[in-house]
N, C-alpha and C positions, 0 to 999 in steps of 0.2 A: 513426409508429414511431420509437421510440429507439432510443439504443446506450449502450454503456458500456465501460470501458478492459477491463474483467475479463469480457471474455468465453469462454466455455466452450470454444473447441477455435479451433486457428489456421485462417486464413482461407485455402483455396485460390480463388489467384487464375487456374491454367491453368486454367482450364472451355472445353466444347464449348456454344457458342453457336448449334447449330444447332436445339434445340428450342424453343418459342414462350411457352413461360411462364420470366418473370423474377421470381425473391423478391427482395425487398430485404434483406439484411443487414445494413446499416448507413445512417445519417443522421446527417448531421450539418449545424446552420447555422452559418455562419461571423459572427461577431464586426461589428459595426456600425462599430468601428474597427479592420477586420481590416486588415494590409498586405495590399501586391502580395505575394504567395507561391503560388512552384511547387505542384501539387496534390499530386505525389509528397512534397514535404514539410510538406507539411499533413495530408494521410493518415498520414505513419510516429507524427506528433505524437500520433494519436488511434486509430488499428487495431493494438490486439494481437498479438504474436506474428507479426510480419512483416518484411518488409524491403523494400527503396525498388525493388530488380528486382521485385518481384512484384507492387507497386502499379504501376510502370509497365506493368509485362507487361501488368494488368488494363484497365489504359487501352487498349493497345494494341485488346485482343479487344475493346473495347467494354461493359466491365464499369462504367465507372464515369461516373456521368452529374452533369453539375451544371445545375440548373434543368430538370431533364425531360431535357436532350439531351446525349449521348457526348460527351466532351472527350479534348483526346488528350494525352500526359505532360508536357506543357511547358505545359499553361494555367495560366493564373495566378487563382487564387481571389481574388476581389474582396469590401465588405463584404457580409452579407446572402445569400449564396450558398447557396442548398440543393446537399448533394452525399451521392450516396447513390450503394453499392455493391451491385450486382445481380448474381446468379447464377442460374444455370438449374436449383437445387436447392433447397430449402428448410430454412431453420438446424434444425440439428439439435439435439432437445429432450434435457435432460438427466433421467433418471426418479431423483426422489431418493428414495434408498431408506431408510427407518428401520432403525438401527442401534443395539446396545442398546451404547455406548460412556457409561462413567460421567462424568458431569456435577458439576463444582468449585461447588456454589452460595453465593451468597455471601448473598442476598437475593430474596422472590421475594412477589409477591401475583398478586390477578388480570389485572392489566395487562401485566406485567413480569418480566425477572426478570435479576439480575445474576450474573453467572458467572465465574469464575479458567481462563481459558486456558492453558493448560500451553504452554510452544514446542517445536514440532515437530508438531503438529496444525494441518492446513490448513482455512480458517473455513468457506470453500464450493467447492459441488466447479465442478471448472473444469478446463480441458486437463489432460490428464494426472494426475489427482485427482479420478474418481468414488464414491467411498467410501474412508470412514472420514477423513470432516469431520466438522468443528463443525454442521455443517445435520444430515447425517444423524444426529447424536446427537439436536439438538435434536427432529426427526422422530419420534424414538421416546418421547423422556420427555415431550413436551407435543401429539404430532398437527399437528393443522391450525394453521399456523401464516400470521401476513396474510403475503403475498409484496411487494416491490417490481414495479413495473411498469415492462415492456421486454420486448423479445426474448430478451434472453439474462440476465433478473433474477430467475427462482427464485430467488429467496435470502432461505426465509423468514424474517421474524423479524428482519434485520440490520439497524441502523441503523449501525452503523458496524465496522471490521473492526482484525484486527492481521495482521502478517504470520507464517508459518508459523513463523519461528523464535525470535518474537517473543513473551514472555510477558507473562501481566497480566488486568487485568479488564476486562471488557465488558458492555454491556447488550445486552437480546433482548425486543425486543416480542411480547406475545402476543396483541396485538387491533391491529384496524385504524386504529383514533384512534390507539391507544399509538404504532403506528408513523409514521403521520404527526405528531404532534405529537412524536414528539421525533426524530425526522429532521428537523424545521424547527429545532428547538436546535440541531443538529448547522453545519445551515445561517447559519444568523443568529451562528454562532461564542458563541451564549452558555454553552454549557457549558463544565468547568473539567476540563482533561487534563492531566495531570501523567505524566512517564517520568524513572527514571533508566536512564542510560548511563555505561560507562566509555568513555572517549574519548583516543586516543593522544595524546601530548602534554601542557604545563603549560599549560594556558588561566590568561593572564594575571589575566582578570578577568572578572565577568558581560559579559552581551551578547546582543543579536539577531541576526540570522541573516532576508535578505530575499531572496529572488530566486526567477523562476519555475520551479517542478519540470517538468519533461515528458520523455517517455522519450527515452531515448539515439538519436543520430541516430546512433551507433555498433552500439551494441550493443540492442537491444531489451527485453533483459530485467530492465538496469537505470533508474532514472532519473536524468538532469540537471539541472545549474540553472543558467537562462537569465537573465542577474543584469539583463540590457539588453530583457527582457519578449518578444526575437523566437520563443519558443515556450512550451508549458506554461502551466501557470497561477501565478497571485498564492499566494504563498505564504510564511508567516512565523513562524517558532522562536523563542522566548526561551531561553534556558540560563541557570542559575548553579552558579558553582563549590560543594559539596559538599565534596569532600575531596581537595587535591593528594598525590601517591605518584609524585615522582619522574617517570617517563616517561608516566605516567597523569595520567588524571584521573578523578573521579565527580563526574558533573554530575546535576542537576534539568534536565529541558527540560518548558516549557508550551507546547503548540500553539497558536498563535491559528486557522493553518489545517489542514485535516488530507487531503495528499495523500499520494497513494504513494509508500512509502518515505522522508518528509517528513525526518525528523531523520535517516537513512541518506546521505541526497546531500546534505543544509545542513553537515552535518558534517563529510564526505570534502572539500565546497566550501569550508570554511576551513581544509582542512588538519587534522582533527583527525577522521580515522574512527574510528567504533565497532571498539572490540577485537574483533579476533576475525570479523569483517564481512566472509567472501570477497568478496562481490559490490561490494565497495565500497574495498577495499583495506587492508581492517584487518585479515587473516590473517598477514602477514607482518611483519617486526620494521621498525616506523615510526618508532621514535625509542630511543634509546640507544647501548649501548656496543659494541663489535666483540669482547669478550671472550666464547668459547666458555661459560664460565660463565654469564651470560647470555643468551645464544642457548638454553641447554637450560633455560633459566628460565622462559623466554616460550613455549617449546616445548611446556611441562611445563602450563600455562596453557590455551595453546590447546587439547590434550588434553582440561582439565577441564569447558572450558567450548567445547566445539565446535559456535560461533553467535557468532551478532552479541550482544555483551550490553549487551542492551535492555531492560525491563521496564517494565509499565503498572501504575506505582503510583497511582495514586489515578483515579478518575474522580464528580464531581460535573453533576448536573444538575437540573435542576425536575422533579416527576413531574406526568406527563400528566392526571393527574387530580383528583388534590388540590392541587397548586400547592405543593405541599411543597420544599422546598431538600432534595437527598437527596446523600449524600457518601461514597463508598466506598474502603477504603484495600486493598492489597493487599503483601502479606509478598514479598520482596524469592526467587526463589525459589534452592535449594542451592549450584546449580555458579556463578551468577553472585556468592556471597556466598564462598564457598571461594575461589574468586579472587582477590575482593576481599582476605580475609584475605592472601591468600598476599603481595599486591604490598605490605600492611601491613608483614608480617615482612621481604620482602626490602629495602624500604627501612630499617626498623630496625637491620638487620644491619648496614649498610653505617654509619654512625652512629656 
């Protein structure tokens, strides 16, 4: 059994251990060249929607086992370690329900089909988000669709995901090769992802962007980057500069990797967050002037465009079937383009 970071509802770890059947929730093997690392922080690395008391607590009652047997909060995961989390309950399944929510297509045959994600539409349902996803749409206008495999991977059709307030194009397999073969492009890093962003600050110059994503040893909900590899995974952005606007910027980023929130935390980590990007610190005014005139300028902005602005302009990959080079562009969408104009004219002004 596997696991996955996106799993469907957070994990309670107080349970009553007095009944005799244990599920496993979670698996994970630990890395060939894993460090010495505590297990409570090895687990926040990789379980959902938690925090380091309640992975300990779980130790405590005897929830969390490595190699078949209980370990208690201060073991230290070595390499090769199976460690898996057990409850006296079994994960709770998510029923996805078809929903008639209209679908942006942008391309589509019998394998496949390429779709414009609007932001503000969550991909699959998952804690707090059982209806009115991108699954359940998909549910409705195509049926049976292949699923990924795991415990908590209903999630038909996905080979790759955006975030909810993240807009842009994506593919959706609609057969089972389709979905494995091109969730192996996904894998193998050969397909071609392209995003713009506006990003606070004048980035001098093009550039990469290297260091490990994994989730906040802080805060859970967002992710870090661990630049010295002690957590997360291998992860790496290209950007180039687009168009300077004064306090801004419009950048091109191409994924070579594609973790969560990838270009949200490479960004905030060199100092330059996505406009607009609470989780990340680009809600508030990050570079310019102290005049109230600009204050209600940037105000007037955020207003417009209330997200991280982000967009999935183009996605390119081989099709599963024909071996065809296939290349999708997608139109930049209103509030992030309003914006954009806006920071045009007020830098104009000033001129």
């Amino acid at each position: 059994m596997s696991s996955n970071d996106n799993s469907p509802e957070s994990p309670d770890f107080e349970s009553d251990l007095e009944q005799d059947d244990l599920y496993e929730h979670y698996r994970f093997v630990a890395d060939p060249g894993q460090e010495l690392l505590r297990i409570d922080l090895f687990l926040m690395d990789r379980v959902p929607n938690t925090s380091r008391s309640k992975i300990q607590s779980a130790a405590k009652n005897g929830n969390i086992k490595v190699n078949g047997k209980e370990v208690k909060p201060n073991y230290r995961i070595r390499p090769r370690d199976e460690v898996s989390i057990v409850m006296p309950y079994p994960i709770r399944e998510i029923e996805l329900i078809p929903e008639d929510i209209p679908l942006d297509i942008h391309y589509e045959d019998e394998d496949l089909v390429v779709i414009e994600k609007p932001a503000g539409i969550v991909v699959h349902p998952g804690y707090g988000n059982y209806t009115g996803t991108l699954v359940n749409a998909l549910m409705f206008h195509f049926g049976n669709l292949p699923e990924t495999k795991g415990p908590h991977d209903n999630r038909p059709g996905l080979v790759h995901r955006l975030d909810k307030l993240t807009s842009g194009v994506m593919i959706i397999a609609k057969t089972e090769d389709a979905l494995t073969k091109l969730s192996k492009q996904f894998y193998d890093r050969s397909t071609d992802r392209r995003y713009v962003a506006l990003a606070w600050g004048d980035l001098e110059e093009d550039g990469t962007i290297e260091g490990n994503i994994g989730r906040s040893l802080k805060n859970r909900k967002v992710m870090d980057v661990f630049p010295d590899g002690e957590h997360g995974k291998h992860a790496v952005t290209h950007y180039k500069v687009l168009e300077r606007l004064g306090y801004v910027t419009l950048v091109e980023c191409k994924l070579e990797t594609g973790r969560t929130h990838q270009i949200r935390a490479h960004m905030k980590f060199i100092g330059h967050p996505l406009f607009g990007d609470f989780e990340y610190g680009g809600d508030k005014l990050v570079k310019g002037t102290s005049f109230t005139k600009y204050k209600q300028f940037v105000d007037n902005c955020f207003k417009m465009l209330p997200r991280q602005a982000l967009h999935a302009k183009s996605l390119g990959f081989t099709h599963p079937r024909t071996g065809e080079w296939l290349s999708f562009e997608s139109e930049m969408p209103e509030d992030m383009r309003s914006v954009i104009e806006k920071w045009r004219n007020y830098i104009a002004s000033r001129h």
